[in-house]
SEDO-756411 format. One record per residue (C-alpha): chain; x, y, z; residue in one letter; residue number from 1. Coordinates in steps of 0.5 Angstrom, whole numbers, plus 2048, in hexadecimal, padded with zeros to 3 digits. Layout:
SEDO-756411
chaine, c1, c2, c3, residu, num
A, X, Y, Z, A, NUM .
...
***
This chain:
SEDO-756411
chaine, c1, c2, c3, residu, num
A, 800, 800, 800, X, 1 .
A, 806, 804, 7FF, X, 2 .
A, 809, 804, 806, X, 3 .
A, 80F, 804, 807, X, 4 .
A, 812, 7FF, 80D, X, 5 .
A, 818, 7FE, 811, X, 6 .
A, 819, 7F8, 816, X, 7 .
A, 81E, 7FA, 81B, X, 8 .
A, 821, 7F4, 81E, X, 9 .
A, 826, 7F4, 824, X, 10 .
A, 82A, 7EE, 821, X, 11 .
A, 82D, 7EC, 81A, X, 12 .
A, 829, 7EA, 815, X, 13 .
A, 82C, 7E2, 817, X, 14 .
A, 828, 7E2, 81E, X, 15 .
A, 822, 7E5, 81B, X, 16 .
A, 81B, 7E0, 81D, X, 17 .
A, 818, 7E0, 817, X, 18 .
A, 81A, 7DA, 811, X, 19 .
A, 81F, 7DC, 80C, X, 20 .
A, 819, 7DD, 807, X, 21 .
A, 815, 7E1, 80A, X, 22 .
A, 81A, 7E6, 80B, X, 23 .
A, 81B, 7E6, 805, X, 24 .
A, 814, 7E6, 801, X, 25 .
A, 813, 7EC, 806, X, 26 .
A, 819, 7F0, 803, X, 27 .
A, 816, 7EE, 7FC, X, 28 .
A, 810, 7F3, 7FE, X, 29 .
A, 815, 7F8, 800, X, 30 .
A, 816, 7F6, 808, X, 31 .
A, 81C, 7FA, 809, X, 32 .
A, 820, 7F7, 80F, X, 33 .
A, 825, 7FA, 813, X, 34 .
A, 829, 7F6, 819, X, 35 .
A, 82C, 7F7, 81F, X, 36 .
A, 829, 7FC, 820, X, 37 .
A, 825, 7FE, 826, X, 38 .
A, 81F, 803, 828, X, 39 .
A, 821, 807, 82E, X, 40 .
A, 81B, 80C, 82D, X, 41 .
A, 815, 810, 82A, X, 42 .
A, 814, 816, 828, X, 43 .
A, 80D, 819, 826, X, 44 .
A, 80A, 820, 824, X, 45 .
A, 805, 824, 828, X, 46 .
A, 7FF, 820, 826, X, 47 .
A, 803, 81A, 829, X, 48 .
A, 804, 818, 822, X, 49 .
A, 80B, 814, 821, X, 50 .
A, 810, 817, 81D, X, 51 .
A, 816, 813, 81F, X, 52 .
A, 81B, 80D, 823, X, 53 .
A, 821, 80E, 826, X, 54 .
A, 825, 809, 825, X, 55 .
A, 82B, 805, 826, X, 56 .
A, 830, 801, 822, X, 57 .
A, 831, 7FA, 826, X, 58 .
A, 836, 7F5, 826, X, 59 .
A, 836, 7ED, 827, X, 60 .
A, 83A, 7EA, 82E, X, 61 .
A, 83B, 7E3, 830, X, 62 .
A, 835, 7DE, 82F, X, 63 .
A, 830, 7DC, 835, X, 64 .
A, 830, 7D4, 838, X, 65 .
A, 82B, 7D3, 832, X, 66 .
A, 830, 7D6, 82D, X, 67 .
A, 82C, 7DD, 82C, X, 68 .
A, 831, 7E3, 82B, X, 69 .
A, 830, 7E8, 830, X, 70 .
A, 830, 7EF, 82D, X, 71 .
A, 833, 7F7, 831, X, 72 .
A, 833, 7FE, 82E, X, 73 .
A, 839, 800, 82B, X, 74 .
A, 83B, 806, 82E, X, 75 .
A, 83A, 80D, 82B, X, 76 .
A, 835, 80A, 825, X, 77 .
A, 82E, 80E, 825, X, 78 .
A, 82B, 80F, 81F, X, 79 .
A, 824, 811, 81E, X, 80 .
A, 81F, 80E, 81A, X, 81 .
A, 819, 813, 816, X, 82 .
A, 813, 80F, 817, X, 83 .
A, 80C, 811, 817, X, 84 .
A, 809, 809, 81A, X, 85 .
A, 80D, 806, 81F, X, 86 .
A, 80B, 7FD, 820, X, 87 .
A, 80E, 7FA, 826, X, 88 .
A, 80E, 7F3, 824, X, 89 .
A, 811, 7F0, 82A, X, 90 .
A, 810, 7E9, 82B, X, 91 .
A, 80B, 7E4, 828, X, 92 .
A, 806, 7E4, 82F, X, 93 .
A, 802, 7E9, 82F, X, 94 .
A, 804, 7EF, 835, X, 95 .
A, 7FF, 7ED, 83B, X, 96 .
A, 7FF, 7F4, 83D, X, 97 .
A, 7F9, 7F4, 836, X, 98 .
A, 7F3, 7F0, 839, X, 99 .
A, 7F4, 7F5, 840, X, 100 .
A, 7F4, 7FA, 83D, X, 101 .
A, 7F0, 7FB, 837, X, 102 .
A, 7E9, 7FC, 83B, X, 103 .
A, 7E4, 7F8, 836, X, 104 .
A, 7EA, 7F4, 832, X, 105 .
A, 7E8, 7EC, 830, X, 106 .
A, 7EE, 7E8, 830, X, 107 .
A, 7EE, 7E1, 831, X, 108 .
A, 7EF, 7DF, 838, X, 109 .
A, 7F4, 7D9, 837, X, 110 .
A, 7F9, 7DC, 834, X, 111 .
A, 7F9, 7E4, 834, X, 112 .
A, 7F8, 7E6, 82D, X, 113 .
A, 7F2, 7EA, 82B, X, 114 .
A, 7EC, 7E8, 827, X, 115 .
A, 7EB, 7EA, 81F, X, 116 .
A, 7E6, 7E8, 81B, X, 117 .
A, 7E9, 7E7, 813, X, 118 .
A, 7EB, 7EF, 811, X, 119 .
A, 7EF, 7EF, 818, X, 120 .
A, 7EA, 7F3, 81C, X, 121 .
A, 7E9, 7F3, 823, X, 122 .
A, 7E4, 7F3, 828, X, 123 .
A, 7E5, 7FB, 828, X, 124 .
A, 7E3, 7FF, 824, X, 125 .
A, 7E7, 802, 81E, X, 126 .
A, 7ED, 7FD, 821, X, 127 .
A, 7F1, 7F8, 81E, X, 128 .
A, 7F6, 7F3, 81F, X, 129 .
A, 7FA, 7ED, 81B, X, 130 .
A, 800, 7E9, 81C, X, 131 .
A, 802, 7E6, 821, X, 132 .
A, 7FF, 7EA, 826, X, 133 .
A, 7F8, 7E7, 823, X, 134 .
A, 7FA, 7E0, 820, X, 135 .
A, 800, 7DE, 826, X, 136 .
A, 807, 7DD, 823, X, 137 .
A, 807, 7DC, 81C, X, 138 .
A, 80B, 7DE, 815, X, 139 .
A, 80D, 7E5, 813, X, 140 .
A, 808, 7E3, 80C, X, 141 .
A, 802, 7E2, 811, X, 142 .
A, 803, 7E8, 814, X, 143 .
A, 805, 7EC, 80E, X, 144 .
A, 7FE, 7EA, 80B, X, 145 .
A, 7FA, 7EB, 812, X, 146 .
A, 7FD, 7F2, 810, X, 147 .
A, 7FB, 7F3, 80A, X, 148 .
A, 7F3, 7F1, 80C, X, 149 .
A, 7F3, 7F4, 811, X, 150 .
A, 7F6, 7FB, 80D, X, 151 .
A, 7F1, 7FA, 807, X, 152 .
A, 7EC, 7F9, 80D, X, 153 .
A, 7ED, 800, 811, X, 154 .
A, 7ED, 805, 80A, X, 155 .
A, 7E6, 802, 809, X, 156 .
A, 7E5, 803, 810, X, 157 .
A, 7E8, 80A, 810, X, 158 .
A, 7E5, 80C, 80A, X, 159 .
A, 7DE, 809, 80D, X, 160 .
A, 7DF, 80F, 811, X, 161 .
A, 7E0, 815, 80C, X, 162 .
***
């Protein structure tokens, strides 16, 4: 729909978890990842509408007991970021502070993750969701089709409101 997206990944495309080809296909449709980088802040206009992220350039240390390759900031490397949209896709489990919080919000009471109907709309109104956070963990195409429906869902729905 002609958004231009960045994935801001702290460790190196090796120890990204996604298979190979979903990163790949996703660079296909112009995905562009940037690693070993990390957001360290946020910065919004008046209305409280994003502008950019602060970032900061990573490095890979030594592997954990599961082989896992810790990660440190690297002194004196900010950069920032211009955005308009900021996603934090942290983990594949949905954050349990949603269903406290989110007065009238369906999800499902065994694993966390909110209730959608097929377009990815919530029990809310003017709210959608996709991915993982809807579905539990599973492939980056998923989500990115989740995405899609649900993007082509709220313009119908913000242009219901005109």
């Amino acid at each position: 729909m002609g958004a231009d997206v960045c994935l801001l990944y702290r460790r190196s495309r090796d120890e990204l978890p996604a298979r190979k080809e979903e990163i790949e296909n996703a660079e296909e449709e112009g995905l562009v990842c940037k690693f070993l980088g990390a957001p360290v802040g946020l910065h919004g206009d008046e209305k409280g509408w994003v502008k950019s992220m602060d970032c900061i350039a990573m490095e890979l240390g030594a592997p954990d007991e599961k082989g896992r390759r810790s990660v440190k900031p690297i002194p004196d490397s900010e950069f920032t970021m211009e955005t308009d949209t900021v996603i934090v896709a942290i983990g594949q489990t949905p954050n349990p502070i949603i269903q406290r919080t989110t007065e009238g919000l369906v999800v499902n009471p065994k694993h966390g993750t909110i209730c959608v109907d097929e377009v990815g709309k919530t029990s809310l109104e003017g709210v959608y969701a996709g991915g993982d956070v809807a579905t539990g963990a599973a492939t980056v195409i998923s989500a990115m089709g989740a995405g899609k429906r649900a993007a082509k869902a709220m313009h119908e729905y913000l242009m219901s409101k005109k």
